[in-house]
C-alpha atoms as an extended CHARMM CRD file, in Angstrom:
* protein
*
       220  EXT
         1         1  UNK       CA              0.0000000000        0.0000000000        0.0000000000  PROA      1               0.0000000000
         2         2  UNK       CA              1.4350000000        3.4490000000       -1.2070000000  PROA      2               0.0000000000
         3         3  UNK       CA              1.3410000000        6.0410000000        1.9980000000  PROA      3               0.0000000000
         4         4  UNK       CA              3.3190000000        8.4610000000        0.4920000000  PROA      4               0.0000000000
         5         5  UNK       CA              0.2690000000       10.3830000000       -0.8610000000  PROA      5               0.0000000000
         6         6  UNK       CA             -2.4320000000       11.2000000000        0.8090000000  PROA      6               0.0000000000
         7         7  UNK       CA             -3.5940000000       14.8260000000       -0.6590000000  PROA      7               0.0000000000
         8         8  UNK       CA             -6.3100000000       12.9080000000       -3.0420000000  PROA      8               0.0000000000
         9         9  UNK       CA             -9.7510000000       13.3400000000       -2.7620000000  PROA      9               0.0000000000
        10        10  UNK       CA            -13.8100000000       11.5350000000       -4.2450000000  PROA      10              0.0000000000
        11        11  UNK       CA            -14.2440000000       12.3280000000       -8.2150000000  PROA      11              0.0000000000
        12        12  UNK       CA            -17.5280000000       14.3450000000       -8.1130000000  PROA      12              0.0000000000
        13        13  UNK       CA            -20.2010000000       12.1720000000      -10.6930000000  PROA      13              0.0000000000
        14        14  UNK       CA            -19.2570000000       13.3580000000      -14.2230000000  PROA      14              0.0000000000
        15        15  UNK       CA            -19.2520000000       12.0660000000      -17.6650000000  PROA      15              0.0000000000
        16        16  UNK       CA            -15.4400000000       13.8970000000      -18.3910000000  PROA      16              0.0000000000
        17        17  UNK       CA            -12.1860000000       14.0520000000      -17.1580000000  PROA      17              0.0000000000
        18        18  UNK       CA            -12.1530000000       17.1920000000      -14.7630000000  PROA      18              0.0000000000
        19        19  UNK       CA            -10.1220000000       19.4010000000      -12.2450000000  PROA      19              0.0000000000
        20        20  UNK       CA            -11.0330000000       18.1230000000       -9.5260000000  PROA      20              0.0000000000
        21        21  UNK       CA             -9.0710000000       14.9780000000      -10.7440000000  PROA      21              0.0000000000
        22        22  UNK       CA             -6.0420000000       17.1750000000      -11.1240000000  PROA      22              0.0000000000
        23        23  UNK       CA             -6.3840000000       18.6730000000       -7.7980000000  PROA      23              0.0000000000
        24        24  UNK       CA             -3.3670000000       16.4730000000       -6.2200000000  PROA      24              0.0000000000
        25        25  UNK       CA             -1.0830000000       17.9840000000       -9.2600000000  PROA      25              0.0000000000
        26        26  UNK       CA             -0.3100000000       17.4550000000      -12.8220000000  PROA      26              0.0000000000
        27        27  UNK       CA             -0.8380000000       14.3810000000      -14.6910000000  PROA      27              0.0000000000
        28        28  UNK       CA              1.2920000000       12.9300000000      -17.7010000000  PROA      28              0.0000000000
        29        29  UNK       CA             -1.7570000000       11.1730000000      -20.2270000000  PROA      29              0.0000000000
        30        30  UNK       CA             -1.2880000000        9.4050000000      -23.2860000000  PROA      30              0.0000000000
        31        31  UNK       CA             -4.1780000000        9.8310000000      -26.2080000000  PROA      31              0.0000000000
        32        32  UNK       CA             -6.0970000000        6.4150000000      -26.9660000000  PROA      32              0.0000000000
        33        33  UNK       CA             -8.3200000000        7.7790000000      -29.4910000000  PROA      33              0.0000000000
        34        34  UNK       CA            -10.0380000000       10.9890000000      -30.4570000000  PROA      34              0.0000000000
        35        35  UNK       CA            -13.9010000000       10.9210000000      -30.9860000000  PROA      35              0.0000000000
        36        36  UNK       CA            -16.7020000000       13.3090000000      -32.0670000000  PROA      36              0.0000000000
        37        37  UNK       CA            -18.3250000000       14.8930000000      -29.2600000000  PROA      37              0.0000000000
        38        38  UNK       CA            -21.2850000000       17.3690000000      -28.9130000000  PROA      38              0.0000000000
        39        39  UNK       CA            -22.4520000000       20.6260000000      -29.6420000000  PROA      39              0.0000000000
        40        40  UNK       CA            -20.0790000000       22.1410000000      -26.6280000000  PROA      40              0.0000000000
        41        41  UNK       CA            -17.2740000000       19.6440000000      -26.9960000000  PROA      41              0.0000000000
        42        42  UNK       CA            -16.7930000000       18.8970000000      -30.8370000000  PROA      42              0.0000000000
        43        43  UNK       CA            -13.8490000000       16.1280000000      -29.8470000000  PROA      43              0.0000000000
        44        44  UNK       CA            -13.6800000000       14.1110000000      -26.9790000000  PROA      44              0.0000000000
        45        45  UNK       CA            -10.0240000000       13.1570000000      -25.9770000000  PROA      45              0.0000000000
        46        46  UNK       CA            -10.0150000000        9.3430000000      -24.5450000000  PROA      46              0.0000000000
        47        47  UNK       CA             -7.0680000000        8.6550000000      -22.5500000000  PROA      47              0.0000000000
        48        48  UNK       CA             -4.9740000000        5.5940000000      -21.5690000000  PROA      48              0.0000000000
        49        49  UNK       CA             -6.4100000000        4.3150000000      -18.3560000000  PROA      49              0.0000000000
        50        50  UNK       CA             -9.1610000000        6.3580000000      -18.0650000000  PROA      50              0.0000000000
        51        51  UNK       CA            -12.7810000000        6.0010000000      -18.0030000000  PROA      51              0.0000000000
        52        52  UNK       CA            -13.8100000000        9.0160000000      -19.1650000000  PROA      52              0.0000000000
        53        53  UNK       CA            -12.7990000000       10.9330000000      -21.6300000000  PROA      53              0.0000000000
        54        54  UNK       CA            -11.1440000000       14.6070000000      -21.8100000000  PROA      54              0.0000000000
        55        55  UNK       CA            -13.5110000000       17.2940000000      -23.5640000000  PROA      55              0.0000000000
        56        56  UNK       CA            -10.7600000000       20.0910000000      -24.0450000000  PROA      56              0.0000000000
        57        57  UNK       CA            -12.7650000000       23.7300000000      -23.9710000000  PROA      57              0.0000000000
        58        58  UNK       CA            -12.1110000000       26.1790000000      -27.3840000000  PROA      58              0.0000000000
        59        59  UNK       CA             -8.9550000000       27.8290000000      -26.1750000000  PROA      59              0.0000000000
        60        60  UNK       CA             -7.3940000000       24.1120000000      -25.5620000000  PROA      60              0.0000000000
        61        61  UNK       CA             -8.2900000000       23.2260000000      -28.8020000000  PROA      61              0.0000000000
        62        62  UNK       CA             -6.6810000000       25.4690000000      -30.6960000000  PROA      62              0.0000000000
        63        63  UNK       CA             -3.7800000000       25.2020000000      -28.3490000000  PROA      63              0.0000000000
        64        64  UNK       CA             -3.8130000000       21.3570000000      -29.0590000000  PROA      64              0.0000000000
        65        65  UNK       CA             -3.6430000000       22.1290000000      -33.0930000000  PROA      65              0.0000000000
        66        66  UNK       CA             -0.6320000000       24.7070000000      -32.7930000000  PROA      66              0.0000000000
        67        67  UNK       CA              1.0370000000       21.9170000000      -30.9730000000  PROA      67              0.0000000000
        68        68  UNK       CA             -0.1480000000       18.8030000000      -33.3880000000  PROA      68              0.0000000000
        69        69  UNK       CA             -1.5490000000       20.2850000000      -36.1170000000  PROA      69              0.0000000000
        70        70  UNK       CA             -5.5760000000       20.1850000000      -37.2950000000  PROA      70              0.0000000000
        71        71  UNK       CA             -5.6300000000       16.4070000000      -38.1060000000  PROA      71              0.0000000000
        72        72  UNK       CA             -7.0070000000       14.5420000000      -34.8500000000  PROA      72              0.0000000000
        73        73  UNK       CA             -6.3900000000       11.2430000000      -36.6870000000  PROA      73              0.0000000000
        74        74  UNK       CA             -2.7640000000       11.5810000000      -35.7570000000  PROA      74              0.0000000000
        75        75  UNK       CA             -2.9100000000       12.4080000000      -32.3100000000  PROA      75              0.0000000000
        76        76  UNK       CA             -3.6640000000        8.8780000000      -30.5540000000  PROA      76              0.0000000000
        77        77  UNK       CA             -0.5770000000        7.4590000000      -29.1040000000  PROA      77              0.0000000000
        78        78  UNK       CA              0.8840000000       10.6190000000      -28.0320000000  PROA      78              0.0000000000
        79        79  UNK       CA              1.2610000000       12.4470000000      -24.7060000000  PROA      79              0.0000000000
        80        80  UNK       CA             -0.0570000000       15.3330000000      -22.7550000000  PROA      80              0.0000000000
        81        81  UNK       CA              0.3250000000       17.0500000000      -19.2540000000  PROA      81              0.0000000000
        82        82  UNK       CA             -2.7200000000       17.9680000000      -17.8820000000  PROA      82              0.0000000000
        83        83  UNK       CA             -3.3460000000       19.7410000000      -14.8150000000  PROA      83              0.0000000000
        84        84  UNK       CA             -5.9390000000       21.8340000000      -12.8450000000  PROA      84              0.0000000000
        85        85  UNK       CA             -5.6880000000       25.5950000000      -14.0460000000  PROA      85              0.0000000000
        86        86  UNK       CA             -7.9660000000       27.9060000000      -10.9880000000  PROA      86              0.0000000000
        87        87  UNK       CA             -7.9520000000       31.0400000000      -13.4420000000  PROA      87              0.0000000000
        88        88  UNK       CA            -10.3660000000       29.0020000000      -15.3300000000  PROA      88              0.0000000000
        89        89  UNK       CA            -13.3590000000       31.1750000000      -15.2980000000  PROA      89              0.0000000000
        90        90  UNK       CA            -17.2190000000       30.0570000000      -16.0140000000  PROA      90              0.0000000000
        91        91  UNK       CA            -20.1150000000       31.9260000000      -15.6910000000  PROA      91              0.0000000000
        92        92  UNK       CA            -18.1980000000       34.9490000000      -14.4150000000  PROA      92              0.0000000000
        93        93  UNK       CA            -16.8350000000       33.0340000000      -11.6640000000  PROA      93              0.0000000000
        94        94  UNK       CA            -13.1630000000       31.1110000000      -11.3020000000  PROA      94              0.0000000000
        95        95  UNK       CA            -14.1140000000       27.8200000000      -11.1440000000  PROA      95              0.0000000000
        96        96  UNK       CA            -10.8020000000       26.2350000000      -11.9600000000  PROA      96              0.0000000000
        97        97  UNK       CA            -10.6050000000       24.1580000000      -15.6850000000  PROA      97              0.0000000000
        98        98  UNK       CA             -8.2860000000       21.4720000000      -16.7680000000  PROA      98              0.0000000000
        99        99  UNK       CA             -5.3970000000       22.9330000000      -19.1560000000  PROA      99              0.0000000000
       100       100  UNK       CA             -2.1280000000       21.1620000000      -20.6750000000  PROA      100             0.0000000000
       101       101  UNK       CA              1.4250000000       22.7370000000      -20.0760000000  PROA      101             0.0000000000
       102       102  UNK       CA              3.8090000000       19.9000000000      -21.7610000000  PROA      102             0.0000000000
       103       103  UNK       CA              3.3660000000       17.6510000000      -24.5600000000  PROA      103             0.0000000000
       104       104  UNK       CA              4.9480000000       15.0080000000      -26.8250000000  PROA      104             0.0000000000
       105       105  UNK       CA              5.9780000000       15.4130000000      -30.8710000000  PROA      105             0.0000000000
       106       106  UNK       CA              7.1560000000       19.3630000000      -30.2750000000  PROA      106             0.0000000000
       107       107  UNK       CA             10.7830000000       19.8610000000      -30.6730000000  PROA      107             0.0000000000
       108       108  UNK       CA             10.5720000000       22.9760000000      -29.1270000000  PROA      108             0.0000000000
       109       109  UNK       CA              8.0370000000       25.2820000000      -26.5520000000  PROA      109             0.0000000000
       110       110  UNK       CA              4.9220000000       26.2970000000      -28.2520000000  PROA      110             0.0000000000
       111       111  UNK       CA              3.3130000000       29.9570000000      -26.8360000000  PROA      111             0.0000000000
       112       112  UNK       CA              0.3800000000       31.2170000000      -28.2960000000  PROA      112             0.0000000000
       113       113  UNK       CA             -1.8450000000       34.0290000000      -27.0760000000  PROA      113             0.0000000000
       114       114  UNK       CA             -5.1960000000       33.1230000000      -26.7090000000  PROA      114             0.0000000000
       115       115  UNK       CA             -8.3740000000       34.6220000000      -25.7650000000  PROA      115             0.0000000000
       116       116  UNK       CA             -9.5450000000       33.1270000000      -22.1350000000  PROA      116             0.0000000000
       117       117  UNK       CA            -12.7890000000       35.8240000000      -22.0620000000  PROA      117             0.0000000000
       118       118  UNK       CA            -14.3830000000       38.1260000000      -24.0400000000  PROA      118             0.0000000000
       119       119  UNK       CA            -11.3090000000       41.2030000000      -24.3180000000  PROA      119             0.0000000000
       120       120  UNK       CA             -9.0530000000       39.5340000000      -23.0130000000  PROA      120             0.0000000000
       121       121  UNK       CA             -6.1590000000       37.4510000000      -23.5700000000  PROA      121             0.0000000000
       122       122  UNK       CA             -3.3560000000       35.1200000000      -22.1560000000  PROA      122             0.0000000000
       123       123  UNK       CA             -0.5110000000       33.2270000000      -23.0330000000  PROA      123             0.0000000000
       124       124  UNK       CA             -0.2720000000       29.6890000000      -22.8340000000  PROA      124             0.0000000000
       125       125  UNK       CA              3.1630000000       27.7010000000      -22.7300000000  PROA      125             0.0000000000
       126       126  UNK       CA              3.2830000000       24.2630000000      -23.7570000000  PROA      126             0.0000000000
       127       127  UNK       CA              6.6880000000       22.4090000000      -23.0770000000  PROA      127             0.0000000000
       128       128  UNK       CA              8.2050000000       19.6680000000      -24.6040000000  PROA      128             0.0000000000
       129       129  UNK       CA              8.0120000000       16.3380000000      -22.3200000000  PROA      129             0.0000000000
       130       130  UNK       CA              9.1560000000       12.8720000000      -23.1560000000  PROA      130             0.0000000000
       131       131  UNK       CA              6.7530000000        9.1770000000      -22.9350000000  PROA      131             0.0000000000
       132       132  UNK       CA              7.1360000000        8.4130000000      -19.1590000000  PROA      132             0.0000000000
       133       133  UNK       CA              9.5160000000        5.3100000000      -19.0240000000  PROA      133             0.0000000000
       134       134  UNK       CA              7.1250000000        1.9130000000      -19.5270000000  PROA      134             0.0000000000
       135       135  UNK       CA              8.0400000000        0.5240000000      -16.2410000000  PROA      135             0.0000000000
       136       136  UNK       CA              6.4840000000        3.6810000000      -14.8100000000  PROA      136             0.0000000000
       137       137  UNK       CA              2.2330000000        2.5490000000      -15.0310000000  PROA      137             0.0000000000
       138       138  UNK       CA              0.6090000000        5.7430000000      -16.5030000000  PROA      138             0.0000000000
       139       139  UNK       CA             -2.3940000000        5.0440000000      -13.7520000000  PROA      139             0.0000000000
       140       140  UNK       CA             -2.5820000000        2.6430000000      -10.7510000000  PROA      140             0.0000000000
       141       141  UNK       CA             -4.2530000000       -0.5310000000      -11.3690000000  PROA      141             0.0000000000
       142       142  UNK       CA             -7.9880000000       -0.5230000000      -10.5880000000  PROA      142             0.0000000000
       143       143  UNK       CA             -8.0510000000       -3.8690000000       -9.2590000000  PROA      143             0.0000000000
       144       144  UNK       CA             -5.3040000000       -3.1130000000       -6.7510000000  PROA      144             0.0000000000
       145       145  UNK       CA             -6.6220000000        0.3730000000       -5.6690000000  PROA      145             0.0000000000
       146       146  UNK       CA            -10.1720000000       -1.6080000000       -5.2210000000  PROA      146             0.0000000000
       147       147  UNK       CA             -8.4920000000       -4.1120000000       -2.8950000000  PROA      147             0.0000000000
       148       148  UNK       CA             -6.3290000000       -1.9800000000       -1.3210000000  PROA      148             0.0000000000
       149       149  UNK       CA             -9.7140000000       -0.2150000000       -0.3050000000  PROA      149             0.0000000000
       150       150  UNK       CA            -11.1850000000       -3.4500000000        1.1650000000  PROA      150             0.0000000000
       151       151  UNK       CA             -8.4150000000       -3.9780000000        2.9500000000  PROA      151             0.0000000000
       152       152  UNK       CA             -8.4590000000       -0.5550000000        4.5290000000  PROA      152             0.0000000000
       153       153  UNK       CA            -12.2260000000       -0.7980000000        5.2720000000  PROA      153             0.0000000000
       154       154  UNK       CA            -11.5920000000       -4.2490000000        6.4470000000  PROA      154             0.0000000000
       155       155  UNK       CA             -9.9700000000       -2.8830000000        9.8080000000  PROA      155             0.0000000000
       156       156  UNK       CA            -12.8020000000       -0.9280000000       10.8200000000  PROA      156             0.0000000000
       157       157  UNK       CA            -15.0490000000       -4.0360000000       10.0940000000  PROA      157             0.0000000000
       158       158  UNK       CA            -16.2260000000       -2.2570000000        6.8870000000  PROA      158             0.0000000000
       159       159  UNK       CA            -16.6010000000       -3.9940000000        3.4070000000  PROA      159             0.0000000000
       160       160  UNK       CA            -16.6250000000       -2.6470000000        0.0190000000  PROA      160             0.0000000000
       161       161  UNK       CA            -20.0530000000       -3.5430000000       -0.5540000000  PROA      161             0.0000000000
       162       162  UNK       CA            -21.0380000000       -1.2800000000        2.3110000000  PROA      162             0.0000000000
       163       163  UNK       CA            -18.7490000000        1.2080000000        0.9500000000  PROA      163             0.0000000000
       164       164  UNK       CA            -20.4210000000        1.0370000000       -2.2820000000  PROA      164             0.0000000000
       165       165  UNK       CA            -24.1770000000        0.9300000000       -0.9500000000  PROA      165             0.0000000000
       166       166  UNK       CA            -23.6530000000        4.5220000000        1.3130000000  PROA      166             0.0000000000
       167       167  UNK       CA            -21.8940000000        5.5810000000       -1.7140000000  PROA      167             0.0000000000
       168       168  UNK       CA            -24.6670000000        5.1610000000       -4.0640000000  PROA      168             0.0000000000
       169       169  UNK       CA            -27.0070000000        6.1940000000       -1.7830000000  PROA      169             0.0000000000
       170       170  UNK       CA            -25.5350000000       10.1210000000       -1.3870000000  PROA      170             0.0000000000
       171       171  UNK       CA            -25.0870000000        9.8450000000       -5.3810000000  PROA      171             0.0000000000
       172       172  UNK       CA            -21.1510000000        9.4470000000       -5.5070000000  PROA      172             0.0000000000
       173       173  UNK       CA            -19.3680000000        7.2280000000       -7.7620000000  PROA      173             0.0000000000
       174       174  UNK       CA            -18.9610000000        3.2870000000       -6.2760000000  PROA      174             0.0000000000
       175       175  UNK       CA            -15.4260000000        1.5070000000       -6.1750000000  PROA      175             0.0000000000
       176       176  UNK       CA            -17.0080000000       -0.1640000000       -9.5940000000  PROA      176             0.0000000000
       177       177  UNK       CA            -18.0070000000        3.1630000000      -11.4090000000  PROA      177             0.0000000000
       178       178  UNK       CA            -14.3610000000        5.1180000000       -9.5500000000  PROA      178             0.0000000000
       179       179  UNK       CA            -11.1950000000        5.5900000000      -11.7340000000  PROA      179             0.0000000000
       180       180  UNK       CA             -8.1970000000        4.0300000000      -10.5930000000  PROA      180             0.0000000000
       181       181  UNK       CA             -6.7220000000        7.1870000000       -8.9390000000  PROA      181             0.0000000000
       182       182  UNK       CA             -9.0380000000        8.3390000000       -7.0690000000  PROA      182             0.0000000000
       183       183  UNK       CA            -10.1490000000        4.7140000000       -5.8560000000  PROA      183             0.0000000000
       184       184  UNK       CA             -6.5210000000        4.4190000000       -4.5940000000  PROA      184             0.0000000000
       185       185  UNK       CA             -6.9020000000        8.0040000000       -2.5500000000  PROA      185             0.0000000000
       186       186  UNK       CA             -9.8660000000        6.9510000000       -1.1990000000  PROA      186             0.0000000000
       187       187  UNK       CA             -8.3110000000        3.5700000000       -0.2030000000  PROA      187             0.0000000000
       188       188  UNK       CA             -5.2160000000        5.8450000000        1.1930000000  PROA      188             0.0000000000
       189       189  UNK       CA             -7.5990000000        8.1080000000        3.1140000000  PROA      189             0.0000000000
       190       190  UNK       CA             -9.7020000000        5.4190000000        4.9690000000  PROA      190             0.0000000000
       191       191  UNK       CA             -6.0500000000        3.8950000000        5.9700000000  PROA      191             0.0000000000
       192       192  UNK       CA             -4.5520000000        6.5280000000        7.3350000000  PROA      192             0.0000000000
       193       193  UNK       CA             -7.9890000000        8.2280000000        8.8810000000  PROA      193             0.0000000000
       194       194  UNK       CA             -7.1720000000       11.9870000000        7.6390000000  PROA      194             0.0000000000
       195       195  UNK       CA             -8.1950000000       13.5340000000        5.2400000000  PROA      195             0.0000000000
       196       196  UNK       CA            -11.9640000000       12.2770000000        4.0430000000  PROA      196             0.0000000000
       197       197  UNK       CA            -11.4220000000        9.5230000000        5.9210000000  PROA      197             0.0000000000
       198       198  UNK       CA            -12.8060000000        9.8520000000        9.2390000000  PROA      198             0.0000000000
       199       199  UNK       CA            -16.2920000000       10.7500000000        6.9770000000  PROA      199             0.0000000000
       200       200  UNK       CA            -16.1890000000        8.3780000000        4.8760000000  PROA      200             0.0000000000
       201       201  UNK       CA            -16.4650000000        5.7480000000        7.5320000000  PROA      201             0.0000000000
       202       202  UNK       CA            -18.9510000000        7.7160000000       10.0840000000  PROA      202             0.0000000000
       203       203  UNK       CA            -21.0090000000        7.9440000000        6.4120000000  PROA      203             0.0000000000
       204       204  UNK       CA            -20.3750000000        3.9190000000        5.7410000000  PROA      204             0.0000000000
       205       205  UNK       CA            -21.3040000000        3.0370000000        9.5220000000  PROA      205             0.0000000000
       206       206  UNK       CA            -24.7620000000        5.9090000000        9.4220000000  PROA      206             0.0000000000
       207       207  UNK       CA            -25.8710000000        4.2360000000        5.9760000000  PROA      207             0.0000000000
       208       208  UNK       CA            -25.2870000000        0.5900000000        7.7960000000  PROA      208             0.0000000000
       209       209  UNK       CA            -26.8140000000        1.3330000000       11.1850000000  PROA      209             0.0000000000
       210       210  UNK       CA            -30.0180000000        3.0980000000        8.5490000000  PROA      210             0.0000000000
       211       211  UNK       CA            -30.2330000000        0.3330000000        6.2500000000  PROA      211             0.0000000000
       212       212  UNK       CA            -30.2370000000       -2.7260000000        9.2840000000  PROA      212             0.0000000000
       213       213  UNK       CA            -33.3450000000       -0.7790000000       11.0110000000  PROA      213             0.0000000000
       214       214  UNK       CA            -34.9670000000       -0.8540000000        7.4130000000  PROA      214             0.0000000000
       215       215  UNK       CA            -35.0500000000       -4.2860000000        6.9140000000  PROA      215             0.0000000000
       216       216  UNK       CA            -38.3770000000       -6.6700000000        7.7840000000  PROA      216             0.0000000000
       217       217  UNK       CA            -38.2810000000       -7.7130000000       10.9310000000  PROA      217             0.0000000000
       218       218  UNK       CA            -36.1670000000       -5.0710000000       12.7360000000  PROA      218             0.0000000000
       219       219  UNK       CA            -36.6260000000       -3.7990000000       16.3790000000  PROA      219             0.0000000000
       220       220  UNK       CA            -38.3680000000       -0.4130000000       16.4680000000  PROA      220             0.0000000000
């Protein structure tokens, strides 16, 4: 069990890749395949090891096309840096936006000054970075973040399928529907009781002393 980081926290529910995965830092991706998305998100970015895919805003896309060129057919196979930007603003408010800062197939640093609201510009920096080495995994293994949690809940006399029946009833993603990463900070929380921890198991132990008085047959 990895205790060396502990600063990750529950993926809200969401159909895309987004900061609040990022907020434990930066994260080196590699493109799977490139799809057609919606009205709002023309392309939809699926990455290695991931779920869900990334649905990069305007400004990323062009920044993406400086860096590859216009021809998404090309891109899978190659990497990215993503991490969470908080300048991001929506709706007149910052509410923080994923952004890339380093990526494969540039020989050099790419700037280009883009338009981030309405009058007003910024420019972005995209480095060169290199494939991580392929004895490095690119995300932790789902299986072993999802036992690692059972094991962790295990000690308190907690089992996943508890942990997955409070989950789903307050609406949050279950160790099944979880990516890898945050799985294995959710594991790491519960171990070392900081963090989330302490509330994800009073929440676990609530939903199990709710549901046993529920059931036919139980003392009133």
């Amino acid at each position: 069990m990895d205790l060396t980081d502990i600063s990750g926290t529950l993926t809200p529910k969401s159909n895309q890749i987004n900061a609040e995965d990022l907020l434990a830092g930066p994260a080196v991706v590699q493109v799977e395949r490139v799809t057609a998305g919606n009205a709002d998100h023309p392309i939809a970015i699926h990455l290695v090891g991931y779920n869900r895919p990334w649905l990069p805003c305007l400004t990323t896309r062009r920044l993406l096309v400086a860096c590859w060129g216009k021809n998404a057919t090309e891109w899978p196979g190659r990497w990215v840096r993503l991490f969470c930007d908080p300048e991001v603003v929506y709706g007149g408010k910052k509410v923080g936006g994923v952004r890339f800062d380093g990526a494969s197939h540039i020989d050099r640093p790419v700037e280009q000054s883009l338009t981030v609201t309405r009058g007003k510009r910024r420019l972005h920096r995209v480095e060169p970075i290199s494939p991580p080495q392929q004895s490095q995994p690119v995300a932790p293994s789902k299986q072993g973040a999802r036992e690692d949690l059972a094991d962790a809940l295990a000690v308190h006399n907690l089992t996943i399928e508890q942990f997955d029946g409070w989950a789903a009833s307050i609406n949050k993603p279950t160790s099944a529907t979880m990516e890898a990463r945050p799985l294995a900070a959710v594991a790491r929380m519960i171990a070392n009781e900081d963090g989330k921890g302490p509330e994800i198991l009073a929440g676990i132990r609530g939903w199990v002393v709710t549901t046993a008085s529920e059931e036919p047959g139980a003392p009133e």
